[in-house]
GUNU-697058 format. One line per 3 residues: number of its first residue (from 1); their letters; for each residue x, y, z of C-alpha. Coordinates in Angstrom, 1 decimal, m for minus. Layout:
BEGIN
NUM	a	X/Y/Z | ...
end
This chain:
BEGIN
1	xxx	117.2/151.1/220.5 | 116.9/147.2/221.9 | 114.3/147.0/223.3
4	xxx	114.6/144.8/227.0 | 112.0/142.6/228.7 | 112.2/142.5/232.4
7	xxx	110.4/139.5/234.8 | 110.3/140.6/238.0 | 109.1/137.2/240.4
10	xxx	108.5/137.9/243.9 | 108.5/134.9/246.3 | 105.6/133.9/248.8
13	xxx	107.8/133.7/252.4 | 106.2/132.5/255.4 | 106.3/135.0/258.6
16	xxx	103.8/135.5/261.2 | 103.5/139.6/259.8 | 104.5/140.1/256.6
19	xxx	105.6/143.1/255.0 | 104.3/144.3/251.4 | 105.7/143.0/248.1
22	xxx	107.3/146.1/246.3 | 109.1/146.2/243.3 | 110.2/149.3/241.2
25	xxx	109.9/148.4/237.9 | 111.7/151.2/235.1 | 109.4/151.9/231.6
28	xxx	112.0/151.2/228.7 | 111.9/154.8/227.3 | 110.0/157.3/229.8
31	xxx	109.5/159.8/226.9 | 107.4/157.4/225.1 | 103.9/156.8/225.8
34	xxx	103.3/154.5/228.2 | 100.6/151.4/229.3 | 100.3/149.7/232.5
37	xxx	98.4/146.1/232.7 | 97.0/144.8/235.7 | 94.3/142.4/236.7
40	xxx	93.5/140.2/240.0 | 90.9/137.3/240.2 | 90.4/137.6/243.8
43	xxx	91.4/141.1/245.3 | 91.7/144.9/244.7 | 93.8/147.2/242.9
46	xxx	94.3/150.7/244.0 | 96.3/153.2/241.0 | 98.1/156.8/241.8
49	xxx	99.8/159.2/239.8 | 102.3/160.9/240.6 | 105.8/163.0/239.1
52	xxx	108.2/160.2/238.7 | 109.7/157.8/235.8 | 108.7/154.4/237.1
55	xxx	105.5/152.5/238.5 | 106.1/151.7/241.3 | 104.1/147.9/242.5
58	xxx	103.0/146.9/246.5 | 101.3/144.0/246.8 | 99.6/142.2/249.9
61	xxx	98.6/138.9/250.7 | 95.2/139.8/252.7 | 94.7/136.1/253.4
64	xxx	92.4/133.1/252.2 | 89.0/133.7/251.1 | 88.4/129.6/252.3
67	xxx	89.8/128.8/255.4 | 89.8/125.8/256.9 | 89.2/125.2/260.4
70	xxx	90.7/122.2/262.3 | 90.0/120.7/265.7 | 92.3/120.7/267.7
73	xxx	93.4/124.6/267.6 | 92.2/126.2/270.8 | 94.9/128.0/272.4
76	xxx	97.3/127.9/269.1 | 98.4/131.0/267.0 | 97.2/131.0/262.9
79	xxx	100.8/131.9/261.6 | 100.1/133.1/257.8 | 102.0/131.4/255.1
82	xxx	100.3/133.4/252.3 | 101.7/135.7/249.7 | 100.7/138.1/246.8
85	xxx	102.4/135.9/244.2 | 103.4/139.0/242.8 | 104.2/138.9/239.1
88	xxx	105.4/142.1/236.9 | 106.7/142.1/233.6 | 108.4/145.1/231.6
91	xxx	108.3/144.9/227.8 | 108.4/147.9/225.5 | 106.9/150.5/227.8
94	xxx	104.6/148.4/229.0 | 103.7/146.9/232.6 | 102.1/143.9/233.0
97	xxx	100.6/142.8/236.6 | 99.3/139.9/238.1 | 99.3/138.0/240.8
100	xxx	100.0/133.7/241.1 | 97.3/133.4/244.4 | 94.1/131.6/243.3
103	xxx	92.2/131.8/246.7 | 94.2/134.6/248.4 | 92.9/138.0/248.2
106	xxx	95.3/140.3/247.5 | 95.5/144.0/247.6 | 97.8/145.7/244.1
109	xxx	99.4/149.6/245.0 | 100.3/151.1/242.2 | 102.1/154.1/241.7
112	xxx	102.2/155.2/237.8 | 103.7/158.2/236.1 | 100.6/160.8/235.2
115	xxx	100.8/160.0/231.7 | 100.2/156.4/231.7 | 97.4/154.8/230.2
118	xxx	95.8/151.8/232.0 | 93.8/148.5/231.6 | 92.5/147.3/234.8
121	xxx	90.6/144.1/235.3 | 88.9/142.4/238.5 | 87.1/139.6/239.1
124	xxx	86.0/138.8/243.0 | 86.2/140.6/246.3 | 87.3/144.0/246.0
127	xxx	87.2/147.2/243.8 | 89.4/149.6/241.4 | 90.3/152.8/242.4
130	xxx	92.1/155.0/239.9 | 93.1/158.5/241.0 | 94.4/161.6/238.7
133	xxx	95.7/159.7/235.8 | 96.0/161.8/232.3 | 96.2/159.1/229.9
136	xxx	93.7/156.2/228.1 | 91.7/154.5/231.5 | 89.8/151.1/230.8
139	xxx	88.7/149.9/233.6 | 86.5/146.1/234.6 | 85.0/145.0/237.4
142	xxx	83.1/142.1/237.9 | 81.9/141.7/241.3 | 83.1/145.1/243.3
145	xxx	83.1/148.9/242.5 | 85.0/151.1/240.1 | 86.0/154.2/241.0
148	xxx	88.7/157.0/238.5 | 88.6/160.4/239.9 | 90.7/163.3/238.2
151	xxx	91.1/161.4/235.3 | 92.8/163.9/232.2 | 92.1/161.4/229.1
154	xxx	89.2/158.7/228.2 | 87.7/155.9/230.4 | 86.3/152.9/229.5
157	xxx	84.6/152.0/232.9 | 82.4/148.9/233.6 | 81.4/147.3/236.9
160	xxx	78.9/144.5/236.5 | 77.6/144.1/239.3 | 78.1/147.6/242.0
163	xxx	78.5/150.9/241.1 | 80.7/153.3/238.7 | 81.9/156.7/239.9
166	xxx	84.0/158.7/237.4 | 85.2/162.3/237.4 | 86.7/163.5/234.2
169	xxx	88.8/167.2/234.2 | 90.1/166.9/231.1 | 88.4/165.1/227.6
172	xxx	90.7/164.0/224.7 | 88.4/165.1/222.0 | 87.7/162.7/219.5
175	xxx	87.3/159.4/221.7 | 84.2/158.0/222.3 | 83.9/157.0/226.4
178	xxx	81.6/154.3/227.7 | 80.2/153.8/231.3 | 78.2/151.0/232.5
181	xxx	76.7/148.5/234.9 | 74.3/145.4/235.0 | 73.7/146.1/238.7
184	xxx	74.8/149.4/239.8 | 74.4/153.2/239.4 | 76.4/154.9/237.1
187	xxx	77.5/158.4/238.2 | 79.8/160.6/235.9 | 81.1/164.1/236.2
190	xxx	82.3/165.8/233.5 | 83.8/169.1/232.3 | 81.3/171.7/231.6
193	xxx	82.2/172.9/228.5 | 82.3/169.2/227.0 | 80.7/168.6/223.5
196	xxx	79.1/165.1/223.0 | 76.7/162.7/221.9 | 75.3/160.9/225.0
199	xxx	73.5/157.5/224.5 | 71.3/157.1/227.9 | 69.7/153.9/229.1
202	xxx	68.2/152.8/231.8 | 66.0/149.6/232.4 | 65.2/150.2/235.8
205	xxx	66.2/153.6/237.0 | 66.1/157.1/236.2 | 68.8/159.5/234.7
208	xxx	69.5/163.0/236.1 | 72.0/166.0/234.4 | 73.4/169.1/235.6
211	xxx	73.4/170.0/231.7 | 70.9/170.5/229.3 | 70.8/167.9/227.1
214	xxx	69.0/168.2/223.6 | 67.5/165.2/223.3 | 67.3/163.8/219.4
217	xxx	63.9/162.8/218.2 | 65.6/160.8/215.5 | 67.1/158.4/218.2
220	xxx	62.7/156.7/218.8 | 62.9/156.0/215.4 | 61.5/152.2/215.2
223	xxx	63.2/149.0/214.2 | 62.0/147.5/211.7 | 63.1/143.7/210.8
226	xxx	60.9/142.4/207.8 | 61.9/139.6/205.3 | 60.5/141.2/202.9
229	xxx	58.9/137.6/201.6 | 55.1/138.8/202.4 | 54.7/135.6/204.7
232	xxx	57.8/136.0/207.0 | 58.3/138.0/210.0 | 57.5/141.3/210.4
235	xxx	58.6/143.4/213.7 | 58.7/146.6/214.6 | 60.8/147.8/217.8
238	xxx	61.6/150.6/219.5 | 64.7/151.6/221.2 | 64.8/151.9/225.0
241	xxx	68.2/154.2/225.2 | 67.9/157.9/224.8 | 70.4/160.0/222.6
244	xxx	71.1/163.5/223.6 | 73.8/166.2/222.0 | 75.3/168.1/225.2
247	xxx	76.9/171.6/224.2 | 76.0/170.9/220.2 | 77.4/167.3/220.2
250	xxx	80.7/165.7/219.9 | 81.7/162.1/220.4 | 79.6/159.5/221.6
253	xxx	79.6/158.8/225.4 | 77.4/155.7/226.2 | 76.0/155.4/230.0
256	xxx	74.0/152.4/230.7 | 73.0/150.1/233.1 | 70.2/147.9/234.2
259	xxx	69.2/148.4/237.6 | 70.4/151.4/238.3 | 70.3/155.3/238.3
262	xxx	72.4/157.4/236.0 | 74.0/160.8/236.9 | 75.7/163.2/234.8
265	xxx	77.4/165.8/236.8 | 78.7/169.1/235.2 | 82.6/170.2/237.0
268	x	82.0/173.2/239.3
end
């Protein structure tokens, strides 16, 4: 089967209210797994699943982070000329979205089928919000908070500098998951009969669990760098991170951060 490549290019118009940018856009073969791409440098994207064939893109200008302020304004209307600057591409079951606004903020709706997987990134001034998604979820988040509830799958969730809240029914077994943050807590929940390998660390915060986690004496095993010359460097170093088998062990799960707390939540 040919495979097609659809550009969708949606115009910035200029309107004292302005209505959403929405497109449609149709996956090449629905039955096939499928991948949407999105990413924003200044902004927020917001993904839903939901019982249909196609994802389903709203974007909104929210206006410009650096406004300039004239004289000679008093009494006068601001009439906004901004846009998303929408820009989604189809290619072999995959979705690609982006936006052409360098100092607009911008807010990305997305509507995907539930078995989409998804790769996520933002840079400035807002957050990503993922919401009952079964499918592969990476998600990163430079300066604002992510967020995948009922996610049926694997995350791959990192915010650098704000927090990560993640709620996991359903595992794929076999895929290692990673959560962390530079700044922020990190706060997973996960199903409770789930068998892994958890690598904890913490610079400057605690960790709590709802399960009992065996922690594995091997893991304070020194490093040990030596030249092996008898006059060069010798050091010996321990490991900060903590590694813990939850229900016997399974795939890794790594959950770090610097400054923050860590919570590991067992499903009710």
């Amino acid at each position: 089967m040919k495979q097609l490549a659809v550009l969708f290019l949606i115009a910035a118009g200029a309107a004292i209210c302005q209505e959403p940018d929405r497109v449609n856009v149709p996956f090449s073969d629905p039955s096939r797994p499928k991948t949407l791409k999105a990413s924003v440098l200044n902004g927020s994207i917001f993904v839903k699943g939901y019982n249909g064939k196609e994802a389903i893109v709203e974007a909104r200008g929210e206006g410009s982070k650096h406004r300039r302020e004239h004289e000679r304004t008093d009494g006068m209307h601001r009439i906004d000329i901004g846009g998303s600057g929408l820009s989604v591409e189809e290619n072999d079951n995959v979705v690609t979205v982006g936006t052409r606004s360098m100092n607009e903020n911008v807010e990305i709706n997305i509507q995907v089928p539930f078995d989409t997987s998804l790769k996520l990134h933002d840079v400035n001034g807002g957050e990503i919000q993922v919401d009952h998604v079964n499918g592969d979820v990476e998600v990163d988040v430079t300066n604002g908070r992510a967020t995948a509830t009922h996610i049926s799958g694997s995350a791959i969730v990192h915010a650098l500098n704000d927090r990560v809240l993640v709620t996991l029914d359903k595992v794929t077994p076999d895929k290692p998951m990673s959560f962390s943050s530079l700044n922020g807590d990190i706060d997973v929940t996960l199903p409770a009969d789930l068998k892994a390998r958890v690598k904890l660390k913490s610079d400057n915060g605690e960790v709590y669990s709802d399960f009992d986690i065996k922690v594995d004496a091997a893991s304070r095993k020194p490093i040990v760098e030596n030249s092996g010359s008898g006059h060069g460097r010798y050091r010996v170093q321990f490991d900060k991170a903590t590694y813990g088998l939850i229900n016997g062990g399974g795939p890794e799960i790594q959950l770090t951060t610097f400054n923050g707390n860590i919570y590991i939540r067992k499903a009710k």
